[in-house]
OpenMM code with the backbone's topology and positions (N, CA, C; nanometers):
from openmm import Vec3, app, unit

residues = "UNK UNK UNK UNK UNK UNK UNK UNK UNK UNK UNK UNK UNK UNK UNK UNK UNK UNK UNK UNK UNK UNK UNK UNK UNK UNK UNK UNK UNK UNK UNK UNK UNK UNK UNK UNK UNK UNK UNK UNK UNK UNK UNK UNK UNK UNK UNK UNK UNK UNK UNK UNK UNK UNK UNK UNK UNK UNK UNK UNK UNK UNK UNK UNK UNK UNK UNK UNK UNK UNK UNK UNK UNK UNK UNK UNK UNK UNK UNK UNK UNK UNK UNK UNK UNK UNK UNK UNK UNK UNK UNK UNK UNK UNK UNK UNK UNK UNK UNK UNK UNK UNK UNK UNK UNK UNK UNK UNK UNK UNK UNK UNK UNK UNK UNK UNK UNK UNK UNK UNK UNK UNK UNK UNK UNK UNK UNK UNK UNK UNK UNK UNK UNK UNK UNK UNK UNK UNK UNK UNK UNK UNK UNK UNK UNK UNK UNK UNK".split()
positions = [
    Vec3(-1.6931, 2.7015, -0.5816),
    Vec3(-1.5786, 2.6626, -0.6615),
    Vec3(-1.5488, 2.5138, -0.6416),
    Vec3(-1.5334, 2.4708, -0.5141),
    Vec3(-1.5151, 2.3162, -0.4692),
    Vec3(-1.6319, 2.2336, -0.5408),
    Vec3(-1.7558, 2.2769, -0.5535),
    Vec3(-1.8666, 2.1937, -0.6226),
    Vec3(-1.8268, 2.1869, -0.7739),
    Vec3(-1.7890, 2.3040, -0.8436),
    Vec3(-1.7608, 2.2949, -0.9569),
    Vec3(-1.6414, 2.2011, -1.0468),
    Vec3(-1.5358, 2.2051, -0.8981),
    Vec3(-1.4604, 2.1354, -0.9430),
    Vec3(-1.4997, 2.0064, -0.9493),
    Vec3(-1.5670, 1.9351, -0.8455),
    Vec3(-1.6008, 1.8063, -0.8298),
    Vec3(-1.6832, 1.7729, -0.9248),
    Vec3(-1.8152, 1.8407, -0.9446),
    Vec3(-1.8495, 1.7979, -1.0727),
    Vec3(-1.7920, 1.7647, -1.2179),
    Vec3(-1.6755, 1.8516, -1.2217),
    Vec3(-1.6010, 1.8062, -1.3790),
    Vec3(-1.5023, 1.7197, -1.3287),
    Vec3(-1.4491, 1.6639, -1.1699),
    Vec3(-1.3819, 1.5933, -1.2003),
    Vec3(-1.4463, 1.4030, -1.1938),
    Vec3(-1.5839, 1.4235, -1.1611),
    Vec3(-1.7412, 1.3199, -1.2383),
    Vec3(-1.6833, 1.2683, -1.3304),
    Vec3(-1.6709, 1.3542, -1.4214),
    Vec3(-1.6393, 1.2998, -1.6039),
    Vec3(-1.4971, 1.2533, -1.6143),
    Vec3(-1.4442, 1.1870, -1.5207),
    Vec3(-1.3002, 1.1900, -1.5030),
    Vec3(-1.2920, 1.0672, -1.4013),
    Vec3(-1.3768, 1.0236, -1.3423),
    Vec3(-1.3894, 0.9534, -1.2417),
    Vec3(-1.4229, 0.7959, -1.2890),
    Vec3(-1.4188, 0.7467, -1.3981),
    Vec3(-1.4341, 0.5905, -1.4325),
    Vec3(-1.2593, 0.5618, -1.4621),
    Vec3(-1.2159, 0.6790, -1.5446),
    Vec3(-1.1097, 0.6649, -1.5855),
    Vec3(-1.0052, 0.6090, -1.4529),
    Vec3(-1.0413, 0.7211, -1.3754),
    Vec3(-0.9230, 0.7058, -1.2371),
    Vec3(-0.9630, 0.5581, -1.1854),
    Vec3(-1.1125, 0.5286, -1.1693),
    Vec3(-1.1559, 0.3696, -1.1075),
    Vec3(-1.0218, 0.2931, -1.1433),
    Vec3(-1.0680, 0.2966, -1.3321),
    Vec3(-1.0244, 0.1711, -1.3898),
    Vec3(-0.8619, 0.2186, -1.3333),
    Vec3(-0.7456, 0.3186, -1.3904),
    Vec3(-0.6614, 0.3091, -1.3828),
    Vec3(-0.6127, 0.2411, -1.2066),
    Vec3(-0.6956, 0.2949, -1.0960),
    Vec3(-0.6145, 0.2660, -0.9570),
    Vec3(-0.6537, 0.1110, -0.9721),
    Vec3(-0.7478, 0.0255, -1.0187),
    Vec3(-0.7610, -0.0983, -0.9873),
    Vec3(-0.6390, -0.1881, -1.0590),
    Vec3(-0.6256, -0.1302, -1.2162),
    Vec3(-0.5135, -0.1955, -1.2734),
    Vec3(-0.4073, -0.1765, -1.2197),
    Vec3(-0.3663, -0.0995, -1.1640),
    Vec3(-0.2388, -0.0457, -1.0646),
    Vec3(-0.2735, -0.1307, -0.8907),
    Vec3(-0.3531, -0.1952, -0.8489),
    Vec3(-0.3932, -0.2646, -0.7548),
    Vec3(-0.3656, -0.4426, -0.7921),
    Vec3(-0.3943, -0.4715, -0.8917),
    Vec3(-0.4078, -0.6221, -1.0252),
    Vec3(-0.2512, -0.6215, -1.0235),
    Vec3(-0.1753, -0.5245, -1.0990),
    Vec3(-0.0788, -0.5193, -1.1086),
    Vec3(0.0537, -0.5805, -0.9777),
    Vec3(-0.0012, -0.4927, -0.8953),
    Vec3(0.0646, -0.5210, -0.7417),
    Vec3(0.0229, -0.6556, -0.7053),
    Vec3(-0.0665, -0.6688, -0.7085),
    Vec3(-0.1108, -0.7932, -0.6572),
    Vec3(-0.0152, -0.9484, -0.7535),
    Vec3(-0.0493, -0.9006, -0.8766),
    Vec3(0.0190, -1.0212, -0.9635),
    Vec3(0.1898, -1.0185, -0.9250),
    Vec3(0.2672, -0.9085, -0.8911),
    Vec3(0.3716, -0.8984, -0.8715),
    Vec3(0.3846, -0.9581, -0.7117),
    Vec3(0.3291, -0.9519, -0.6147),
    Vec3(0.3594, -0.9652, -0.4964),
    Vec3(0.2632, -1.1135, -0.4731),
    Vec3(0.2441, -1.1390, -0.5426),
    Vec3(0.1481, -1.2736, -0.4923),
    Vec3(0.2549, -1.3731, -0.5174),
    Vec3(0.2443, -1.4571, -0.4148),
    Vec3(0.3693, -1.5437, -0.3895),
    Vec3(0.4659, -1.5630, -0.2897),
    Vec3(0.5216, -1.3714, -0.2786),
    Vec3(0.6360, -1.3379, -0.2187),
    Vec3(0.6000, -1.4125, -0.0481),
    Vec3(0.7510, -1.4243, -0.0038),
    Vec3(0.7785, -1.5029, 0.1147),
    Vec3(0.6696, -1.4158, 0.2427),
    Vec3(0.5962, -1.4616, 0.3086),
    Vec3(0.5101, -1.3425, 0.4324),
    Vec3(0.4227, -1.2788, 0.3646),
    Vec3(0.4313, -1.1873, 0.2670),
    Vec3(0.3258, -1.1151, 0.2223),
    Vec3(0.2185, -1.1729, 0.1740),
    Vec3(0.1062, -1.1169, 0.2546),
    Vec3(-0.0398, -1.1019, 0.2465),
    Vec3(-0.1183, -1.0291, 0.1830),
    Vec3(-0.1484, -1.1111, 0.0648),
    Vec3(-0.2018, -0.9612, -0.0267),
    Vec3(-0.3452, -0.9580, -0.0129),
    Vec3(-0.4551, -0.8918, -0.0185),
    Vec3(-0.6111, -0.8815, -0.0489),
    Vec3(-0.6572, -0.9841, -0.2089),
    Vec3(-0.7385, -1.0105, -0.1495),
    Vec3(-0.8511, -1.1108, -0.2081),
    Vec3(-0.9584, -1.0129, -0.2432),
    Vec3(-0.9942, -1.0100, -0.3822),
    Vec3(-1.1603, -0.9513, -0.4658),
    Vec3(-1.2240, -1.0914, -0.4845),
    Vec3(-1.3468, -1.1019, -0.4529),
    Vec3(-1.3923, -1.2377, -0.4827),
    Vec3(-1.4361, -1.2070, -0.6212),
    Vec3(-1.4136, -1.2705, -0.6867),
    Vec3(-1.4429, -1.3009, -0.8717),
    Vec3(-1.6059, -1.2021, -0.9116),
    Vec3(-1.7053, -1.2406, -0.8433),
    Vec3(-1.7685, -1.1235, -0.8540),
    Vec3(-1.8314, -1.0181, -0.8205),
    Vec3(-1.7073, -0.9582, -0.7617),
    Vec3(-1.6755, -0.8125, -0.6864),
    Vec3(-1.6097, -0.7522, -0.7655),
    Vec3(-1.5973, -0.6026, -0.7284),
    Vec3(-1.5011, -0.5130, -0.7822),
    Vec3(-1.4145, -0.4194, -0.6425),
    Vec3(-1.3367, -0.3811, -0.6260),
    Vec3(-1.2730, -0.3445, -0.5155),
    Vec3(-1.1875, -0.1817, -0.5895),
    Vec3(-1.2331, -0.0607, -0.5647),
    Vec3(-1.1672, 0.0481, -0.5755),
    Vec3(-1.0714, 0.0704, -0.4158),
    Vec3(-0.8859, 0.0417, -0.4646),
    Vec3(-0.8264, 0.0674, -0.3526),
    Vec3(-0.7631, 0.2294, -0.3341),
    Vec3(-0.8104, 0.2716, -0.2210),
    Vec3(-0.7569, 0.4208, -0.1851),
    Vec3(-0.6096, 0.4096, -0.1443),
    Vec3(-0.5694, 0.2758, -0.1246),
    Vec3(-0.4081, 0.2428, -0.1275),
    Vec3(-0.4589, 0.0854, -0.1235),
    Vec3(-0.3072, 0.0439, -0.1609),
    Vec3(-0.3448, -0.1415, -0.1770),
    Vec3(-0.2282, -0.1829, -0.0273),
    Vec3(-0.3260, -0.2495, 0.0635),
    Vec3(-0.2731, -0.2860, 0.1992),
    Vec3(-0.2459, -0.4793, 0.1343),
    Vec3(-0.1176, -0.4508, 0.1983),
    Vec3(-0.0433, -0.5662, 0.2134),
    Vec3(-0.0025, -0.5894, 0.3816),
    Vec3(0.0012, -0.7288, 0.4202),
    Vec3(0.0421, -0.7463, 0.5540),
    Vec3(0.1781, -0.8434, 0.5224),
    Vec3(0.2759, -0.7797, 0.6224),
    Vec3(0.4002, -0.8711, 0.5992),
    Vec3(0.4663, -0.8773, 0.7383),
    Vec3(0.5345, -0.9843, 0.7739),
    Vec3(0.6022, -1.0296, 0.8324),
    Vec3(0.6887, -0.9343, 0.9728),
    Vec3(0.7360, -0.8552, 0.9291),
    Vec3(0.8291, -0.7474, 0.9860),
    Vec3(0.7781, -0.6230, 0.8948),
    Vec3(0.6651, -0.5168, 0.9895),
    Vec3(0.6771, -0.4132, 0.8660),
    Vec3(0.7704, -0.3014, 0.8995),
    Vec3(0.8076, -0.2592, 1.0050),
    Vec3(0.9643, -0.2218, 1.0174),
    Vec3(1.0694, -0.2439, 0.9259),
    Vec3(1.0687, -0.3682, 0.8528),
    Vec3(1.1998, -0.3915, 0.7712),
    Vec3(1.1697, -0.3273, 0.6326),
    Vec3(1.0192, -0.3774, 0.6397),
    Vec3(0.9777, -0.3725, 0.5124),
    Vec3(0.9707, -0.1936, 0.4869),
    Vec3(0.9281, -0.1052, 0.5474),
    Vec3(0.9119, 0.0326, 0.5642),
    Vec3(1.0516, 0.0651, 0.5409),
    Vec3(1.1566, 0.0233, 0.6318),
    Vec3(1.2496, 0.0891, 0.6093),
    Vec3(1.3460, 0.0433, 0.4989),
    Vec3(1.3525, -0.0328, 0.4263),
    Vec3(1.4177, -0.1119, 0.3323),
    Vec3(1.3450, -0.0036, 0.2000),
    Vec3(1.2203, 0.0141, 0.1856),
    Vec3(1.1513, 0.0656, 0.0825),
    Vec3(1.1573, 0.2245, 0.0634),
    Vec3(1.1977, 0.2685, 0.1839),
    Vec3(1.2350, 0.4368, 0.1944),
    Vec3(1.3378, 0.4205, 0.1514),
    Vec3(1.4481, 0.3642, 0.1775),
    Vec3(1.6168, 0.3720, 0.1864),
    Vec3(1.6044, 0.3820, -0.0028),
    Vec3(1.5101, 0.3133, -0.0898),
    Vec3(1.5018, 0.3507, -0.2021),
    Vec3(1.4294, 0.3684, -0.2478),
    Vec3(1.3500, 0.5269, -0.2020),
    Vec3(1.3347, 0.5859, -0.2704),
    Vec3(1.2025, 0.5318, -0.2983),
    Vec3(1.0969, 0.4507, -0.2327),
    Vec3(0.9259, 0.4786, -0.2476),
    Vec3(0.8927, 0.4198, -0.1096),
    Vec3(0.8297, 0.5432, -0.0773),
    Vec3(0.6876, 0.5739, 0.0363),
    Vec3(0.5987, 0.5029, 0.0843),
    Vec3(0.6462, 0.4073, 0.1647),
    Vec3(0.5115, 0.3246, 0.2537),
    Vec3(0.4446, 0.3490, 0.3305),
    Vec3(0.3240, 0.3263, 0.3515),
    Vec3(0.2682, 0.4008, 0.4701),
    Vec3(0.2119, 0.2497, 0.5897),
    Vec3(0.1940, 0.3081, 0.6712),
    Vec3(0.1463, 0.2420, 0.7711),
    Vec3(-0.0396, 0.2433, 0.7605),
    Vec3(-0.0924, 0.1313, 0.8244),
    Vec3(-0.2284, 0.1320, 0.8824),
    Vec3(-0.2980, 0.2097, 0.9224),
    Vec3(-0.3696, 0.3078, 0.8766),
    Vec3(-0.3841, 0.4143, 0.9732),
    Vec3(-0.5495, 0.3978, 1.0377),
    Vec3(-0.5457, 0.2731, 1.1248),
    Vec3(-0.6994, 0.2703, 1.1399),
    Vec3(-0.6581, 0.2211, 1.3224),
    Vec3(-0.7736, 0.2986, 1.3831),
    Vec3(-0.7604, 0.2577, 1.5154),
    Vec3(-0.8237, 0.1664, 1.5008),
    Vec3(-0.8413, 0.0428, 1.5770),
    Vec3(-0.9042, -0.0906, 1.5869),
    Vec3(-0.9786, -0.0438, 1.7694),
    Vec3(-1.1244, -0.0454, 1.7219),
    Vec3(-1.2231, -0.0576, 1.8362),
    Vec3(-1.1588, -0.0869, 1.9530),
    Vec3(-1.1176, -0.2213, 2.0075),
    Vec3(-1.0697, -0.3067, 2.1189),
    Vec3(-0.9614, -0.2024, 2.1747),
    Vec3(-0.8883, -0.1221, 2.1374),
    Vec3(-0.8046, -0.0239, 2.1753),
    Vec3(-0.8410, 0.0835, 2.2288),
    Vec3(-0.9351, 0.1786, 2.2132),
    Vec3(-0.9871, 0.2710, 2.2362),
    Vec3(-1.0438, 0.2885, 2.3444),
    Vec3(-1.0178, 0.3578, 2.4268),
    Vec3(-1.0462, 0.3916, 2.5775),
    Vec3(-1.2358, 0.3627, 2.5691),
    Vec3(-1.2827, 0.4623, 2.4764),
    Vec3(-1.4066, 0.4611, 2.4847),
    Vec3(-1.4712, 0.3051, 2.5063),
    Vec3(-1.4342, 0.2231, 2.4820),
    Vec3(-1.4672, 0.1033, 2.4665),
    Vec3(-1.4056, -0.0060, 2.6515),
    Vec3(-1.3494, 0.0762, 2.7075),
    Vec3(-1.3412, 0.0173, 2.8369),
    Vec3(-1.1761, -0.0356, 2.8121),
    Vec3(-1.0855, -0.0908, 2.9286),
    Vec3(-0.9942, -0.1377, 2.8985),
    Vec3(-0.9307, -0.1949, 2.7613),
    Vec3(-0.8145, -0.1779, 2.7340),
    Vec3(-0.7282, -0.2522, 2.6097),
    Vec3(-0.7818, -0.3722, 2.5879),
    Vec3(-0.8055, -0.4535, 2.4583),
    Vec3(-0.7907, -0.6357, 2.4947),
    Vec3(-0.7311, -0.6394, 2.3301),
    Vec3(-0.7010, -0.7665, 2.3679),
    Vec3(-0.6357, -0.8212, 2.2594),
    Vec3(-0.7489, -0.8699, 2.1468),
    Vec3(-0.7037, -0.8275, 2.0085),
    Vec3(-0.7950, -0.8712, 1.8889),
    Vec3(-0.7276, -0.9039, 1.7942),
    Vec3(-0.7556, -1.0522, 1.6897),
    Vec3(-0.6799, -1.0282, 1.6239),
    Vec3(-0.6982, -0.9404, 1.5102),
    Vec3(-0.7444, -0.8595, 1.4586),
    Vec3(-0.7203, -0.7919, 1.4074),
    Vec3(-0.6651, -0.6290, 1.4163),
    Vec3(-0.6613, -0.6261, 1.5352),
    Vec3(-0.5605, -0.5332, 1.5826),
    Vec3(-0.3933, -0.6015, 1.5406),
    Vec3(-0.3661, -0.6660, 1.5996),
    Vec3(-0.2324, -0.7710, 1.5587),
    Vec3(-0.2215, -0.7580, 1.3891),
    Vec3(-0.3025, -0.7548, 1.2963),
    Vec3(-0.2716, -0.7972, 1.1855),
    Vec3(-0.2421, -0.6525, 1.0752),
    Vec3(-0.3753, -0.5208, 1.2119),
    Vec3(-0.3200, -0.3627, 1.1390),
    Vec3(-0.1742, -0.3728, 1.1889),
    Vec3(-0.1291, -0.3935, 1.2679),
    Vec3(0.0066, -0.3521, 1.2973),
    Vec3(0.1253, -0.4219, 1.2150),
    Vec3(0.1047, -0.5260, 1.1113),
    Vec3(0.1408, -0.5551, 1.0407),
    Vec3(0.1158, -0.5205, 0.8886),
    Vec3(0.0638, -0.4114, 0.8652),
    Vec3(0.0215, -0.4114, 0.7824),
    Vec3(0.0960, -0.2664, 0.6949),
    Vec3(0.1439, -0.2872, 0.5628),
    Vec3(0.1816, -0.1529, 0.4954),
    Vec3(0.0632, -0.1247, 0.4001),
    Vec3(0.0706, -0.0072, 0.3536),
    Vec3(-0.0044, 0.0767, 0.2590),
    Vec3(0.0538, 0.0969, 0.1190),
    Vec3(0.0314, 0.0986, -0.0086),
    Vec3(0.1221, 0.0480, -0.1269),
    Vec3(0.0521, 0.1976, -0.2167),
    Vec3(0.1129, 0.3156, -0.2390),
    Vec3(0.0318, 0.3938, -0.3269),
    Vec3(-0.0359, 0.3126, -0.4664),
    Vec3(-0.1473, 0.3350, -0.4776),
    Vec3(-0.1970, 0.2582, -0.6358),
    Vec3(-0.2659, 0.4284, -0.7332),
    Vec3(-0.2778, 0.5173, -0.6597),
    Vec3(-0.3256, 0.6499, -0.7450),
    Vec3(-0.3091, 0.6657, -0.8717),
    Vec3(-0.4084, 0.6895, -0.9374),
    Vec3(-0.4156, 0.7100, -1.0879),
    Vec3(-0.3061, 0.7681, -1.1734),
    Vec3(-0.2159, 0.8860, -1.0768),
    Vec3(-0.1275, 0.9520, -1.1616),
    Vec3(-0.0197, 0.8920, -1.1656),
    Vec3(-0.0076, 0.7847, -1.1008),
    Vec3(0.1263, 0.6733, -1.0585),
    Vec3(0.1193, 0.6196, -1.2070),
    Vec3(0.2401, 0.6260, -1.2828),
    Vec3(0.2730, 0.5065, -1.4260),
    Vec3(0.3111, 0.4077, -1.3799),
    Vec3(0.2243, 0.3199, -1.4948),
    Vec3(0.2827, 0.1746, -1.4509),
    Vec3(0.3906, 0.1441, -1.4147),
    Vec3(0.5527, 0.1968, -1.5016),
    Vec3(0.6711, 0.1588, -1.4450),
    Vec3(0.6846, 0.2024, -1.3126),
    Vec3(0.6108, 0.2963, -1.2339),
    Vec3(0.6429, 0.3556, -1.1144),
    Vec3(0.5603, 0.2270, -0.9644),
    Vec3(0.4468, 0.1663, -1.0572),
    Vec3(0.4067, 0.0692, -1.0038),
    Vec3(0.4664, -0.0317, -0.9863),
    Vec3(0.5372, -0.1114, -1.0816),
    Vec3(0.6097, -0.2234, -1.0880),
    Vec3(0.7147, -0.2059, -1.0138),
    Vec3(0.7779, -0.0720, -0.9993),
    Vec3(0.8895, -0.0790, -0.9348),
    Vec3(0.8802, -0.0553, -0.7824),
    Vec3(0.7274, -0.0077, -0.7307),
    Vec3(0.7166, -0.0158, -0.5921),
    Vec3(0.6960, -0.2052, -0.5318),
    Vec3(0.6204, -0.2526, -0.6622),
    Vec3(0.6124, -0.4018, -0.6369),
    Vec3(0.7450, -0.4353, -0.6310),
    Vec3(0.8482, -0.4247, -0.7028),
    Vec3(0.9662, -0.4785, -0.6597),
    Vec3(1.0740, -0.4883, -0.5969),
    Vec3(1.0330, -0.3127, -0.5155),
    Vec3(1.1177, -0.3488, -0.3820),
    Vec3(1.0199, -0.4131, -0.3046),
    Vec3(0.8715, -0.3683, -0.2884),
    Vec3(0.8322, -0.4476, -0.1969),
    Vec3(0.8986, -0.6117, -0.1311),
    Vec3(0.8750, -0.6680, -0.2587),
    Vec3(0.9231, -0.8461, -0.2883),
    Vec3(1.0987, -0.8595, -0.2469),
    Vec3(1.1499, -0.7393, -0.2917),
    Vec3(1.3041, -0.7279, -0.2666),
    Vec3(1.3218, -0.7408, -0.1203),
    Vec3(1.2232, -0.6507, -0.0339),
    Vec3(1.2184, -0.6610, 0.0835),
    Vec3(1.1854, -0.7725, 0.1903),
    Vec3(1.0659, -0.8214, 0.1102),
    Vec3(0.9836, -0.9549, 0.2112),
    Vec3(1.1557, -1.0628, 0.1738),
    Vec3(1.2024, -1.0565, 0.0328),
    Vec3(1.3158, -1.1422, 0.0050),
    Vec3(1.4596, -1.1869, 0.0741),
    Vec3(1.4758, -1.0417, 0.1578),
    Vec3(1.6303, -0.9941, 0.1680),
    Vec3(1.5977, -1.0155, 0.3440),
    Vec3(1.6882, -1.0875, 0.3456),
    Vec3(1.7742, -1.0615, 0.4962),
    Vec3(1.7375, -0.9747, 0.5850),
    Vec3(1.8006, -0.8715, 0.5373),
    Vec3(1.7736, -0.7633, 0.6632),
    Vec3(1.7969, -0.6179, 0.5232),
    Vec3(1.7377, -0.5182, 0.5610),
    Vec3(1.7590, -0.4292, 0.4736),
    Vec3(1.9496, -0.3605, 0.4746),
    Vec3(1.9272, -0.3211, 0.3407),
    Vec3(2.0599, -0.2454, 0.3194),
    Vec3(2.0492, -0.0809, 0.2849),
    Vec3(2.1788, -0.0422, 0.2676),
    Vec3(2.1367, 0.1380, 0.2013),
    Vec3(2.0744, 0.1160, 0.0235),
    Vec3(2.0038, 0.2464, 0.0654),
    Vec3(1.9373, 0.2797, -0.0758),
    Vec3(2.0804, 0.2837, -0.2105),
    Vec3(2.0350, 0.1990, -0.3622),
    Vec3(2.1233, 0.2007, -0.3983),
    Vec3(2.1564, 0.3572, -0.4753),
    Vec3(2.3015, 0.3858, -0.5048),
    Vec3(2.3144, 0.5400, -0.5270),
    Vec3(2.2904, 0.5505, -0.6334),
    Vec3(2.2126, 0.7084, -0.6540),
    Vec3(2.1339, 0.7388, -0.7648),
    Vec3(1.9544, 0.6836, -0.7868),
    Vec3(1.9033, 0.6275, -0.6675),
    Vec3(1.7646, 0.5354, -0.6390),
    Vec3(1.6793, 0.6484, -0.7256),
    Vec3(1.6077, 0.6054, -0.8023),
    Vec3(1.4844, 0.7585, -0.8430),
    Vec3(1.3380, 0.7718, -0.6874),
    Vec3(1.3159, 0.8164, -0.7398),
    Vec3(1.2041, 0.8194, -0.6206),
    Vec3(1.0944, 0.8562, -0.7102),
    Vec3(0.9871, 0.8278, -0.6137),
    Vec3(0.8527, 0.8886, -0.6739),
    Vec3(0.8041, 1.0152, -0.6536),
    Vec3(0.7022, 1.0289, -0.6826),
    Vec3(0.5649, 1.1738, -0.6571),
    Vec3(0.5798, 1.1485, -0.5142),
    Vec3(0.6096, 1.2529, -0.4035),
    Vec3(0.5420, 1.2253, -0.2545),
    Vec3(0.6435, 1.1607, -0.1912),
    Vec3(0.7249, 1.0478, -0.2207),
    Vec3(0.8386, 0.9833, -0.1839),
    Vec3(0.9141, 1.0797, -0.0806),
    Vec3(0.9490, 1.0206, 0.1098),
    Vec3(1.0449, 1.0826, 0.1395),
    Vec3(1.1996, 1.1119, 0.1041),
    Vec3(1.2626, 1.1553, 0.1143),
    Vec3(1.4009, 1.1830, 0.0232),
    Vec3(1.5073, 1.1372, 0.1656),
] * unit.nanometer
topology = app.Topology()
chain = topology.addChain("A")
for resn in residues:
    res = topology.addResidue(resn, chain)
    for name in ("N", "CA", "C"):
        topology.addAtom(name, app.Element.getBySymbol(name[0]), res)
């Protein structure tokens, strides 16, 4: 049954490419600029399918919690970095360990509508923007998956 499904969802699978990358373009054109945030680079001739679009910012504590309070779902880094891992002998410092821990996760998934995109780009930017976070404003919509 699992094979069957995967095969018909084949014929379904350029569509989702194109839609998560324009939903990746999108984020990117919206957040490129903003104060701290670090967005990903495609070199001109590459193509980049994102399973989420990672941004690195400044404080991601603020940024996490500023973006729940209304109502869309950030996720964290979820990658152990080598230099950490026991297997590998004592802790050491890397920078790229330093830079996962700064780093949020931005849903870009195919079933996400654009307005649902734009509006995760704009708290994002609301966030890198603002002071210190405030409460979610009343009545916030939320997304697909969004904690409540």
């Amino acid at each position: 049954v699992q094979a069957a499904i995967g095969l018909e969802a084949l014929g379904l699978l350029d569509n989702w490419t194109a839609t998560t990358q324009r939903h990746a373009r999108q984020l990117g054109a919206t957040l490129a600029g903003s104060p701290g945030g670090q967005t990903p680079v495609v070199p001109d001739d590459c193509e980049h399918v994102s399973y989420q679009y990672c941004v690195g910012v400044p404080d991601r504590a603020d940024v996490i919690r500023h973006a729940i309070r209304r109502g869309v779902d950030v996720e964290t880094l979820h990658v152990d970095v080598c230099t950490r891992l026991s297997l590998f002998g004592p802790p050491r410092w890397c920078a790229s360990a330093d830079r996962a821990a700064q780093a949020v996760q931005l849903r870009v998934y195919e079933s996400l509508t654009d307005e649902q995109i734009s509006r995760v780009a704009r708290v994002v930017v609301e966030a890198l923007t603002s002071e210190s976070p405030t409460a979610a404003p009343s009545g916030a919509p939320s997304l697909p998956g969004s904690r409540s």
